[in-house]
ZAMARGU-4260 file (C-alpha; in steps of 0.2 Angstrom, whole numbers, plus 5000, padded with zeros to 4 digits):
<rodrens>
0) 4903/4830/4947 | 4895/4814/4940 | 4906/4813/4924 | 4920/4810/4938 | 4917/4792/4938
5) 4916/4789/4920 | 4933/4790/4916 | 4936/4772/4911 | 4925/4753/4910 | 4936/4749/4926
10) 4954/4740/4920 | 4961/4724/4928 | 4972/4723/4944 | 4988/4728/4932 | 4982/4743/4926
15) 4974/4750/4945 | 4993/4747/4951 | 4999/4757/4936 | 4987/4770/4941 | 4993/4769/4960
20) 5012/4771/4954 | 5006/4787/4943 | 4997/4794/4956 | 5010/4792/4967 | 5026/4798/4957
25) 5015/4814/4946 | 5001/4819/4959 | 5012/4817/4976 | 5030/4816/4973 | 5032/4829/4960
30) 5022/4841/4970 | 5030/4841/4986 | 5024/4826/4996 | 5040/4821/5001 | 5040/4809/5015
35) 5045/4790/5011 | 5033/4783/5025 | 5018/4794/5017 | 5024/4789/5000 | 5023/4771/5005
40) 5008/4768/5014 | 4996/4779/5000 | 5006/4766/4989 | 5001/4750/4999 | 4983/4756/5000
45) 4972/4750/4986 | 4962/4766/4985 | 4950/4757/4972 | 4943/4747/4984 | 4935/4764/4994
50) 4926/4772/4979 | 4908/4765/4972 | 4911/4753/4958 | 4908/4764/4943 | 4922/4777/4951
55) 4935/4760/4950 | 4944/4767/4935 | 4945/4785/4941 | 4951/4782/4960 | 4968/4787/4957
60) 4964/4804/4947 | 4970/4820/4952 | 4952/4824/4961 | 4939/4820/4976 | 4925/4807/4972
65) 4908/4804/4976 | 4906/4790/4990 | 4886/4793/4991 | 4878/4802/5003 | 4882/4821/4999
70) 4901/4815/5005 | 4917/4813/4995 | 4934/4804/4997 | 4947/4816/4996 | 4961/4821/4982
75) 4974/4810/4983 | 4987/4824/4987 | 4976/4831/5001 | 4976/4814/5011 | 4994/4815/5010
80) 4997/4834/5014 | 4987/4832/5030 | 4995/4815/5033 | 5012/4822/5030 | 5008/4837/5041
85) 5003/4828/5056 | 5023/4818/5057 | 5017/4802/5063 | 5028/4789/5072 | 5023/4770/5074
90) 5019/4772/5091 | 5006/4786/5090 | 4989/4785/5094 | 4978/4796/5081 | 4961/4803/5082
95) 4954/4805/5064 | 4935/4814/5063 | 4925/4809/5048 | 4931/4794/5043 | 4919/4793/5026
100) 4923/4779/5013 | 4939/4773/5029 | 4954/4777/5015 | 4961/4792/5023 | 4960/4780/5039
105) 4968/4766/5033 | 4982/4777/5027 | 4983/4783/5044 | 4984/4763/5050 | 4999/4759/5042
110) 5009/4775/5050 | 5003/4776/5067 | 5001/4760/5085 | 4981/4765/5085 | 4966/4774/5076
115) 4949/4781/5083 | 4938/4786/5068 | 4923/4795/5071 | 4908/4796/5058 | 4895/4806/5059
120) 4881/4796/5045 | 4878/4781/5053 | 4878/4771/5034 | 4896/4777/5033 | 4903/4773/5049
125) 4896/4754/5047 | 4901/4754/5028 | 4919/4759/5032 | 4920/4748/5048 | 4917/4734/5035
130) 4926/4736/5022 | 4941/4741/5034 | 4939/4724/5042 | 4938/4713/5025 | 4955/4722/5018
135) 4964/4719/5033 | 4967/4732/5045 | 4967/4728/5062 | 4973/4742/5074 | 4956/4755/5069
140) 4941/4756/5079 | 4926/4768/5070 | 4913/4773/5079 | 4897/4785/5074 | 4895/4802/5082
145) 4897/4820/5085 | 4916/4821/5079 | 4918/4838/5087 | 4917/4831/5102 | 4932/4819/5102
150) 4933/4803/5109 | 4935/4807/5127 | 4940/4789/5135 | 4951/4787/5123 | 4961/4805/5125
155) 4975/4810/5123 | 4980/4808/5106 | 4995/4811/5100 | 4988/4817/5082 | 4969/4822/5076
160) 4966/4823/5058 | 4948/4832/5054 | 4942/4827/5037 | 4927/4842/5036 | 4928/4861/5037
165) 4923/4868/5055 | 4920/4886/5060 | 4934/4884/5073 | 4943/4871/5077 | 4934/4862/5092
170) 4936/4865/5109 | 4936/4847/5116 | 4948/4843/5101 | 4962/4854/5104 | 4960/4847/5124
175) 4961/4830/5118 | 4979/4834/5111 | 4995/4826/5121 | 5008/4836/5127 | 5020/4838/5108
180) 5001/4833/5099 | 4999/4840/5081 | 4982/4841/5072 | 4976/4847/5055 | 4959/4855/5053
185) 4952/4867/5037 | 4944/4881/5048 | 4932/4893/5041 | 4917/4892/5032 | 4909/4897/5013
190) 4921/4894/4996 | 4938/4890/5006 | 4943/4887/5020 | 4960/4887/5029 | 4970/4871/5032
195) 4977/4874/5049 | 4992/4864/5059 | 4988/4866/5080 | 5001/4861/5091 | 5003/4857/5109
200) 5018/4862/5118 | 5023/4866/5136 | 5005/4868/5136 | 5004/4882/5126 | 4994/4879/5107
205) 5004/4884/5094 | 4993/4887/5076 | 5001/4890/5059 | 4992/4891/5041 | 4998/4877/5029
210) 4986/4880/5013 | 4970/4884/5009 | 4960/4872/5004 | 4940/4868/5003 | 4931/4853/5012
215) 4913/4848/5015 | 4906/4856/5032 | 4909/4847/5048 | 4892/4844/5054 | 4887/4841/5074
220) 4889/4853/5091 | 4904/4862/5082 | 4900/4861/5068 | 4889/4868/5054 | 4868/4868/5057
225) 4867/4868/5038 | 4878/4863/5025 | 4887/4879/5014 | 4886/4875/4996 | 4903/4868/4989
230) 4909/4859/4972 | 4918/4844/4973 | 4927/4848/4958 | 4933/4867/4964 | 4949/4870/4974
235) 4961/4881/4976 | 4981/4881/4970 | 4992/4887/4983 | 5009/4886/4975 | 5005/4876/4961
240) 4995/4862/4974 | 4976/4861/4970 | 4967/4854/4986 | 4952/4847/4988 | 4946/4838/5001
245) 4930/4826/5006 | 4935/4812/5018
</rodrens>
C-alpha cells in the first residue's frame, strides 16, 4: 500500500478543501451517505491533518491510509457508513474503541454532547490526544487500553463505534449500551468480516447485518491473540459501496 501516499507533492490549503468538497459530493453523497449532519461534520473535518505528511495529497481518496504502526485511518465512506448508522443526537454520549490517527473521533465530536476513545498502542492514543487537542476539540477524552472492555465509569453510552474487527461483539460492550443504545461493530474474522448494528431496546438486543466490510483485528481480552493477514487496499462492494476500514 505504500504507493497510497504518493498520489500528489501535497497542494495548498485551496486544493485540500477542493479535495474535501470532492470526496464529500462523489465518494459520500453519490453513494448513499445521506444524512446532512454526517455530510457536514466529514466536511468541517480537515482530514489532512490526521494522515503522516507524505499521505497530505491522498487524504481525501476513495481508500484507507497508513497512520504507522501496522494501523490505518479508514475510507472516507466507511467513517460515514458507521457514523450515519449509529443516528447520533447532540446530546449523546458515544463510546468509540480504537481511536487510531483521532479522525473518526473528531467526526464523532461534532455530532454528539461527549466522547470516550479508547486506544489500544500507547503512541496512538498520545498522538491522537495531541493532535485532537491543537485542532480544537474539546468534549473527547482518549485514553489507552483494552477497548473490549469498555469504559465502565463512564457507562452507559448512548452509541459505541468499534473501529477493528472482533470475533464477537464484546460482552461488556453491548452491557455498556443505554436503554435505545446503538453500536456498530465488523464481527468475524479472516478476509471480511460483518459490519453489524446492536440495539438496545426494552432490554432486549436487537442485531442486524448492514454490509460487509474488512477491518484490521481488535486486539485485547476480546479480541484477537494474533493479528489475521489483511490488505489495506482490499474490500468488498456491497451494492456498489467498497468498505474498507482501519480507524
Amino acid at each position: 500500500m505504500g504507493s497510497a501516499c504518493r498520489l500528489g507533492s501535497g497542494g495548498e490549503s485551496e486544493r485540500l478543501e477542493e479535495a474535501r468538497r470532492e470526496m464529500i459530493e462523489r465518494q459520500l453523497r453519490r453513494r448513499g451517505i445521506h444524512s446532512p449532519q454526517v455530510l457536514d461534520a466529514m466536511r468541517a473535518v480537515p482530514r489532512h491533518e490526521f494522515v503522516p505528511a507524505d499521505c497530505r495529497a491522498a487524504a481525501h481518496s476513495d481508500q484507507p491510509l497508513p497512520i504507522g504502526l501496522g494501523q490505518t485511518i479508514s475510507q472516507p465512506l466507511m467513517v460515514a457508513t458507521m457514523t450515519e448508522a449509529l443516528g447520533l443526537i447532540p446530546r449523546d454520549r458515544v463510546l468509540e474503541i480504537g481511536t487510531g490517527s483521532g479522525y473518526q473521533t473528531a467526526v464523532l465530536s461534532l455530532l454528539a454532547g461527549e466522547v470516550y476513545s479508547i486506544e489500544y498502542l500507547p503512541e496512538l492514543a498520545e498522538a491522537a490526544r495531541q493532535r485532537l487537542a491543537r485542532l480544537g476539540f474539546t468534549n473527547i477524552r482518549v485514553r489507552e487500553g483494552d477497548g473490549g472492555l469498555g469504559w465502565p465509569e463512564a457507562a452507559p453510552f448512548d452509541a459505541i463505534l468499534v473501529a477493528a474487527a472482533a470475533p464477537e461483539p464484546p460482552a461488556p460492550l453491548i452491557d455498556q449500551l443505554a436503554e435505545g443504545g446503538r453500536m456498530v461493530i465488523p464481527a468475524g474474522c479472516g478476509a471480511y468480516q460483518e459490519l453489524l448494528r446492536i440495539e438496545r431496546r426494552a432490554g432486549r438486543i436487537r442485531r442486524s447485518t448492514l454490509d460487509w466490510c474488512r477491518f484490521v483485528p481488535l486486539r485485547g481480552r476480546y479480541g484477537w491473540e494474533q493479528p489475521f493477514p489483511t490488505e489495506m487496499e482490499d474490500g468488498l462492494a456491497g451494492q456498489s459501496r467498497h468498505r474498507t476500514g482501519g480507524r
